[in-house]
C-alpha positions as CSV (number, residue, x, y, z in Angstrom):
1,X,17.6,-5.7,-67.2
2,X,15.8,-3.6,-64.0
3,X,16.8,-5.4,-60.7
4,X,14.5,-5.4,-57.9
5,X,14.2,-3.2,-54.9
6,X,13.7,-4.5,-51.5
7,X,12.0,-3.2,-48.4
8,X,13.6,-3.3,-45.3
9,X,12.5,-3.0,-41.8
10,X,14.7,-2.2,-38.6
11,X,13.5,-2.1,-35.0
12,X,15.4,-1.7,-31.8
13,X,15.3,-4.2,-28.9
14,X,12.9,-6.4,-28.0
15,X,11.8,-7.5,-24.6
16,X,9.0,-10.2,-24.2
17,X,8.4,-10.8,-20.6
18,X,4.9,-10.4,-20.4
19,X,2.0,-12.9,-21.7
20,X,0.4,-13.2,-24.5
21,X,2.9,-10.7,-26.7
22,X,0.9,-11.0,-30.1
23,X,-1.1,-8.4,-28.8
24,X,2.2,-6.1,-28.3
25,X,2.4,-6.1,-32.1
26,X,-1.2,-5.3,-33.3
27,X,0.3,-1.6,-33.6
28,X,3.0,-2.4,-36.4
29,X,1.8,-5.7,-37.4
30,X,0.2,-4.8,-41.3
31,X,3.3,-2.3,-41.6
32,X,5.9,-5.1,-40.7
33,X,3.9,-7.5,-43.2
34,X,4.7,-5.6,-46.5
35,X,8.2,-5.4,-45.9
36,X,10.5,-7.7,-47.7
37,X,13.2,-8.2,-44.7
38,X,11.9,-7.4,-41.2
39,X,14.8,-7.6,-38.4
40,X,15.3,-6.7,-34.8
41,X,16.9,-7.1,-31.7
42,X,16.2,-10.2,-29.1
43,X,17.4,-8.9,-25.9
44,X,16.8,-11.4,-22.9
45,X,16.7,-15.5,-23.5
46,X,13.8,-16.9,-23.7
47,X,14.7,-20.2,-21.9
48,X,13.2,-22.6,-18.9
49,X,16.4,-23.6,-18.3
50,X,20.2,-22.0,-17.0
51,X,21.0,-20.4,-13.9
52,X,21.5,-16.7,-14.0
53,X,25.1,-16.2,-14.8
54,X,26.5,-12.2,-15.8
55,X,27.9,-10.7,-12.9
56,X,26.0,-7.3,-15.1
57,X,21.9,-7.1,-13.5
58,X,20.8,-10.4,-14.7
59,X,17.5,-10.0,-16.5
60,X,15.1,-12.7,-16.2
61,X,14.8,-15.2,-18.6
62,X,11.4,-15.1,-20.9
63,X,9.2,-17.9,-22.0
64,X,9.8,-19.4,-24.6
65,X,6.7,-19.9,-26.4
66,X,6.8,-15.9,-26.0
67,X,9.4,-15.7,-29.1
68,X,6.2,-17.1,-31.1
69,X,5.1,-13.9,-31.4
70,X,8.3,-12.5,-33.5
71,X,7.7,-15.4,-36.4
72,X,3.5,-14.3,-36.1
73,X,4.7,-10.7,-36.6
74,X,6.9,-11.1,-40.1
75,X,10.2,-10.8,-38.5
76,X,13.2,-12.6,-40.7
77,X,16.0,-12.0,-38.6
78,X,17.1,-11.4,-34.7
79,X,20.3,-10.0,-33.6
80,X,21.2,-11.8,-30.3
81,X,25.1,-9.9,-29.3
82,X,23.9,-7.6,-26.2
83,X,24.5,-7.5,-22.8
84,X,21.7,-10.0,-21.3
85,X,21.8,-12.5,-23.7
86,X,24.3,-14.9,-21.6
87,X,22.1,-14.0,-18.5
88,X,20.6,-17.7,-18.3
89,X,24.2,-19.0,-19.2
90,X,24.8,-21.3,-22.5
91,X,21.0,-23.4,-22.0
92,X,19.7,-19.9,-22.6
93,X,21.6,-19.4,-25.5
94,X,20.9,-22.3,-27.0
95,X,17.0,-22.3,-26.1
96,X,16.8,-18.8,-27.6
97,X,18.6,-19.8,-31.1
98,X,16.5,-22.9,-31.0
99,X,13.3,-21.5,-30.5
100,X,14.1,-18.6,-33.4
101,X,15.6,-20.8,-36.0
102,X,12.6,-23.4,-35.6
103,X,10.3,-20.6,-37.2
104,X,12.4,-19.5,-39.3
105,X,14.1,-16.4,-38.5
106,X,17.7,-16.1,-39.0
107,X,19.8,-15.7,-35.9
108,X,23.6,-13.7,-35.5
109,X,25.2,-12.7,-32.7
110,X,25.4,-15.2,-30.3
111,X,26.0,-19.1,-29.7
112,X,27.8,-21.8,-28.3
113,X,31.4,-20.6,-29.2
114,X,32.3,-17.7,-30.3
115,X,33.6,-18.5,-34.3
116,X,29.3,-19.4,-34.0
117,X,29.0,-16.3,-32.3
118,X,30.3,-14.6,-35.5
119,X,29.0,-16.1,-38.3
120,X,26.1,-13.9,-40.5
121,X,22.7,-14.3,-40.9
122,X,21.8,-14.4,-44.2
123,X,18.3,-14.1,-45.9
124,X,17.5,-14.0,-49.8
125,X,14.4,-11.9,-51.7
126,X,13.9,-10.9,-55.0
127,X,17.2,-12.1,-55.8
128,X,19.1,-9.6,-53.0
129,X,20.8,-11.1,-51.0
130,X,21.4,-9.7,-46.9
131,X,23.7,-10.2,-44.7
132,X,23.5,-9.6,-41.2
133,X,26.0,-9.2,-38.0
134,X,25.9,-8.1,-34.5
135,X,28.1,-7.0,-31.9
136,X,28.5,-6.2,-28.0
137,X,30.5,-3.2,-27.3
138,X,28.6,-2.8,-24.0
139,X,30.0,-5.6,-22.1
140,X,29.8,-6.9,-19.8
141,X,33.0,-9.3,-20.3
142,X,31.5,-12.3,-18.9
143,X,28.7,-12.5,-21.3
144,X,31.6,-12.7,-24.5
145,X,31.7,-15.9,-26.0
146,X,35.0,-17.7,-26.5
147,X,36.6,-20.3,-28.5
148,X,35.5,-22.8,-25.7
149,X,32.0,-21.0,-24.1
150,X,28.8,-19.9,-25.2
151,X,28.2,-15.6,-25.3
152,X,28.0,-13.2,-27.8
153,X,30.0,-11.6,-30.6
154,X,31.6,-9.0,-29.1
155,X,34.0,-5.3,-29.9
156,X,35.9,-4.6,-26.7
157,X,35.5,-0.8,-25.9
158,X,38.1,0.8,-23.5
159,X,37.4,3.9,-21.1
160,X,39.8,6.4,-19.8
161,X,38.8,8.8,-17.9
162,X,41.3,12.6,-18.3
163,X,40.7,14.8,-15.2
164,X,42.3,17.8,-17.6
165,X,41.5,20.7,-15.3
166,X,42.9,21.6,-12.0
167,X,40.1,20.1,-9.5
168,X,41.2,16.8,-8.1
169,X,37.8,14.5,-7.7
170,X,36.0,16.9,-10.3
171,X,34.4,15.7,-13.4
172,X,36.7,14.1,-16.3
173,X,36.8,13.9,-19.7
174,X,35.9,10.4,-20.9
175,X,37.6,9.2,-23.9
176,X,36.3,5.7,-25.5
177,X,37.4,3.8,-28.1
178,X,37.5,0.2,-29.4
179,X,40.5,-2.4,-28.8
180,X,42.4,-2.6,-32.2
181,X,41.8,-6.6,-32.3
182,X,38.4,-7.0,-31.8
183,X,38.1,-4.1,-34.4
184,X,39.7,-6.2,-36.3
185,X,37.5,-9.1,-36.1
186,X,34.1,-7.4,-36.8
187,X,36.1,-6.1,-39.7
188,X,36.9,-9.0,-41.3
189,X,33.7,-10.5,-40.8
190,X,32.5,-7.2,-42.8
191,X,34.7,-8.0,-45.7
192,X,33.8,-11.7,-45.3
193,X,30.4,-11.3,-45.9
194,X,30.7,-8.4,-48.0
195,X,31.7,-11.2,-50.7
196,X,28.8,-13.8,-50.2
197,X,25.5,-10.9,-50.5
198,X,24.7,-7.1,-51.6
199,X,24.0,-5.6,-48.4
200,X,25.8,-5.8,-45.1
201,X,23.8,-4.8,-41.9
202,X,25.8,-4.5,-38.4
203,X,23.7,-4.5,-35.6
204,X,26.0,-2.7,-32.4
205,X,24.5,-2.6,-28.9
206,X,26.1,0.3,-27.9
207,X,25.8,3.3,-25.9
208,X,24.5,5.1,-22.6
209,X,21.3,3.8,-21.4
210,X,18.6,6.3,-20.8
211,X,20.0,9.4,-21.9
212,X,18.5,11.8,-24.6
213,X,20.9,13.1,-27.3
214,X,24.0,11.4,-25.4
215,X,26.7,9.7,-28.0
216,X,30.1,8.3,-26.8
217,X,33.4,9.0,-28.8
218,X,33.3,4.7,-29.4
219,X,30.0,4.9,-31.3
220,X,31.0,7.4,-34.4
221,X,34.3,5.7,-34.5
222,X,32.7,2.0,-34.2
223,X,30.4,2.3,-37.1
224,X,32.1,4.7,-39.3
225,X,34.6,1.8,-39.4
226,X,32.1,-1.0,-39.9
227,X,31.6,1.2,-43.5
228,X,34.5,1.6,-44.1
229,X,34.9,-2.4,-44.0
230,X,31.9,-2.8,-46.1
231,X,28.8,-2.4,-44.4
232,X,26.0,-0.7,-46.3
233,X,23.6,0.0,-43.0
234,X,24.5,0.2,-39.3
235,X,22.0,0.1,-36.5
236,X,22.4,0.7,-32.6
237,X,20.5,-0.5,-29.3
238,X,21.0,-1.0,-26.2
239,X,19.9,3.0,-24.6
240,X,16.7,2.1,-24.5
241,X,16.2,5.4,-25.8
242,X,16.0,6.7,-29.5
243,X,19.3,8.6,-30.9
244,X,20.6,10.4,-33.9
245,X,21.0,9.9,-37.6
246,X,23.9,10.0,-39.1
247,X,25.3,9.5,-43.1
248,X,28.6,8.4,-43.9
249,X,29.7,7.9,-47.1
250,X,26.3,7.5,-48.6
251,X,25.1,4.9,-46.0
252,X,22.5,5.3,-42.8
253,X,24.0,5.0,-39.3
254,X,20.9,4.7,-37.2
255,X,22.8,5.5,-33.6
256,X,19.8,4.1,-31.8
257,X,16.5,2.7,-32.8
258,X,15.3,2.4,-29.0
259,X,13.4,0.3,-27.7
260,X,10.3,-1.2,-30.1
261,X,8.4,-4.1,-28.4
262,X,10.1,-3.9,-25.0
263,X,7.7,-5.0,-21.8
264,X,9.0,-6.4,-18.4
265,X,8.4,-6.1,-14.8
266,X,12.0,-6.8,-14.0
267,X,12.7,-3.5,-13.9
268,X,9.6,-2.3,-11.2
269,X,10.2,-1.0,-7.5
270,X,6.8,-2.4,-6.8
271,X,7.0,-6.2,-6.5
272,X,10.3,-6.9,-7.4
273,X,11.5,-10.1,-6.0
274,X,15.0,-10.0,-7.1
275,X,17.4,-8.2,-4.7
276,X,20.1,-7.2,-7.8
277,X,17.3,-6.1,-9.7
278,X,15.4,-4.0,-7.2
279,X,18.8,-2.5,-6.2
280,X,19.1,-1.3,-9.8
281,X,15.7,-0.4,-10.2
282,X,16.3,2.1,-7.4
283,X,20.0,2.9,-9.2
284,X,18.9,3.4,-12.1
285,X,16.1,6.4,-11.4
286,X,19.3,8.2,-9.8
287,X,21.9,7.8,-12.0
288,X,20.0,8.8,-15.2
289,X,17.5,11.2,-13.3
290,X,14.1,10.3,-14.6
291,X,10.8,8.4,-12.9
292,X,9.4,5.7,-15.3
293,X,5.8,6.7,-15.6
294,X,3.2,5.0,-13.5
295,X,0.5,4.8,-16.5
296,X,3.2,2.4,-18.6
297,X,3.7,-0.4,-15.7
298,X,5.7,-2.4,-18.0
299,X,7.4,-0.1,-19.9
300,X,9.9,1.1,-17.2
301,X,11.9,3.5,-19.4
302,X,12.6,7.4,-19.9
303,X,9.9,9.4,-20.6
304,X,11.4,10.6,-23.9
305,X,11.6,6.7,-24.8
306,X,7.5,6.9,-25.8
307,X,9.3,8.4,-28.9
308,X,10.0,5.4,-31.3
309,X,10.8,4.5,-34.8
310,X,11.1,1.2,-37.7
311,X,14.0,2.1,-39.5
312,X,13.5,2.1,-43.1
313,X,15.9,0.9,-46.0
314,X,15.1,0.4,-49.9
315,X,18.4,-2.0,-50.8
316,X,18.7,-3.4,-54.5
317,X,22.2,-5.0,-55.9
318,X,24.0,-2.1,-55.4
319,X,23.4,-1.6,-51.9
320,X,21.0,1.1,-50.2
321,X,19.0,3.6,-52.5
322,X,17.1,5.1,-49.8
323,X,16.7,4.8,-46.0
324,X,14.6,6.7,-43.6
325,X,12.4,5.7,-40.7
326,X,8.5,5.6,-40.0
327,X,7.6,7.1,-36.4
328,X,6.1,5.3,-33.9
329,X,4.8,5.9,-30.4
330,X,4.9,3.4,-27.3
331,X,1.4,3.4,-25.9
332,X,0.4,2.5,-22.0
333,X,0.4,-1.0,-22.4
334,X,4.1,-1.2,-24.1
335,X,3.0,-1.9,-27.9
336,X,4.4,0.5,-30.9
337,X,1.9,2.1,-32.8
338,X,2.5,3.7,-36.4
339,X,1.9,6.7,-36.6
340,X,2.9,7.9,-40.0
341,X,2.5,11.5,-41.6
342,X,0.2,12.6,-38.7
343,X,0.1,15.3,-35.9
344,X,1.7,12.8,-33.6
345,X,3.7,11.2,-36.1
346,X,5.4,14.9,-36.6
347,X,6.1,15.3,-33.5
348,X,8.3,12.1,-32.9
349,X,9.9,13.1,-36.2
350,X,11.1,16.7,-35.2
351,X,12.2,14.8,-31.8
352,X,14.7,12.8,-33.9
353,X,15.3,16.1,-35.8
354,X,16.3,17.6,-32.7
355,X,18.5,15.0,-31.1
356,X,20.3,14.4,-34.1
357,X,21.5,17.9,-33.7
358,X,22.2,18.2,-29.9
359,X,24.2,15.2,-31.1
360,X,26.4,17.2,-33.8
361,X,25.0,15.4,-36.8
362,X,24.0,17.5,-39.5
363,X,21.3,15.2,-41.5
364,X,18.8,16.7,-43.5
365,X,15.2,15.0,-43.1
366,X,12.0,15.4,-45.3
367,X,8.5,13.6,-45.5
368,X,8.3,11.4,-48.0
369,X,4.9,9.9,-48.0
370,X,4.6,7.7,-44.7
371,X,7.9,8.1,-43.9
372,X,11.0,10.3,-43.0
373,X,13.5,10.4,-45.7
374,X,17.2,11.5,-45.1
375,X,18.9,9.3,-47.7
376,X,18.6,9.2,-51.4
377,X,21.5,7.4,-53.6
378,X,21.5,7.7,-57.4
379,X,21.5,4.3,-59.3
């Protein structure tokens, strides 16, 4: 008997702080409708309620009716664990999961405690059944969820810093890697769910905002051991910037899918009201040495961050067959546009080409129609 393949779809973070965001999708909305799963990641609440409540740069909290747009667009699933989803505190949370689940799509990540906070999202197609999971390893610690408050799911990453030369006050070696509990805990959730459907996604927010090519120890380490646990597909956001491809043991690690329909003024110099915000705005431009460009007003990212992709898996009952990505391009007014086997479309594809090697990854990538192949199992 020949089981079914299923499409599915895989975008980075998604901000929508601006009005009327249906038009934001109008780029990638017929690709995202033949897709059999569509998922992505919800990075501010979308709430009229809650105070601002991280002690990270609080983001402003979106309108609600603007999540409308995600169940007009296909989307089946939103991962919620990052570091601005507690910024309106537990209303925000719960606004946010409300306003998802009402249209449908599957929520993980974050919720009112945090054995919520863990549990899967879980869609069925064609008789495959996915399960998806999603974890903070960005911090910051106050938007975790506990047994007893609201947050996120969360993997606890520690830095220490080795100053292995002799300079006192000169640069040191970082060296990251994840506390051995909370390891533990997206671990078993792997194996949990690993038992209840055919493929396991993890969704990780993880790594350095902003900066091309730029991997921490943490995030090999983080998802090779999410595979190892079960997973059959890892993703990462939270750069805001695309980065490498990696395979491990026959399964897509997608380091960082940027950002895909991300628009906000929070970020501005110009007409910022918020204090913390405009402070960071400021920051920001100096710590990861780049000027947003003026022509994207709300798209207040790295220039290299115009570079975008959908990640691209074909699952069946055994897991992934093939996984690749379609290239994208963020256009002046914030929206992805597909670009496909073009001119453009080669451009952003020898772009991931090349950061996945300043990276040390060693994937090989071809054209495969529409899309960019580097994954073909057998079976």
């Amino acid at each position: 008997m020949a089981h079914s393949n299923l499409n599915m779809l895989l975008v980075g973070d998604i901000i929508l702080d601006e009005p009327e965001p249906d038009r934001l999708f109008d780029g990638s909305r017929e690709t995202l409708a033949h897709a059999g799963v569509v998922a992505g990641h919800v990075e501010v609440p979308h709430t009229e309620r809650g105070l601002e409540s991280s002690l990270d740069i609080p983001a402003p909290g979106s309108d609600p009716k603007n999540l409308l747009a995600l169940g007009r667009a296909g989307f089946h699933v939103a991962t919620l664990a990052g570091n601005h989803i507690f910024d309106a505190g537990p209303d925000g949370i719960a606004d946010t999961v409300e306003g998802l689940r009402a249209q449908g799509i599957q929520t993980t990540g974050a919720a009112m405690n945090l054995n919520d906070a863990r549990k899967p999202a879980i869609v069925e197609r064609d008789g495959i059944r996915c399960g998806f999971l999603s974890y903070n390893c960005v911090g910051p610690r106050e938007s975790w969820a506990s047994q007893s408050k609201a947050g996120c799911a969360y993997v606890k990453i520690i830095s220490h810093y080795e100053l292995d030369f002799a300079m006192p006050g000169g640069p040191p070696t970082v060296y990251t890697f994840a506390d051995p509990v909370t390891l533990e805990w997206m671990q078993a959730d792997i194996e949990a769910l690993k038992k209840q459907v055919q493929v396991v996604t993890v969704a990780l927010h993880k790594g350095m905002g902003h900066m091309p090519a730029t991997l921490a120890m943490y995030e090999f380490a983080v998802s090779k051991a999410a595979i190892d646990a079960g997973a059959d597909i890892v993703v990462g956001h939270h750069a805001h910037i695309l980065q490498g491809i990696e395979v491990y043991r026959d399964r897509p690690i997608f380091h960082g899918l940027g950002n895909f329909v991300t628009v906000t003024h929070a970020l501005n110099v110009d007409g910022n009201s918020s204090p913390a915000r405009l402070a960071w705005a400021h920051r920001r431009r100096k710590l990861f040495g780049f000027e947003p460009d003026p022509n994207y007003p709300t798209y207040p990212f790295h220039p290299e961050a115009k570079n975008a992709m959908i990640g691209w898996c074909q699952v069946g009952t055994s897991g992934v067959m093939r996984a690749g990505f379609i290239p994208c391009w963020i256009r002046p007014d914030g929206s992805p546009e597909v670009l496909g086997k073009t001119d453009r479309g080669r451009d952003v594809a020898n772009y991931v080409e090349k950061i996945s090697r300043e990276s040390g990854l060693k994937t090989v990538f071809h054209w495969q129609d529409e899309k960019v192949v580097f994954l073909e199992n057998e079976g």
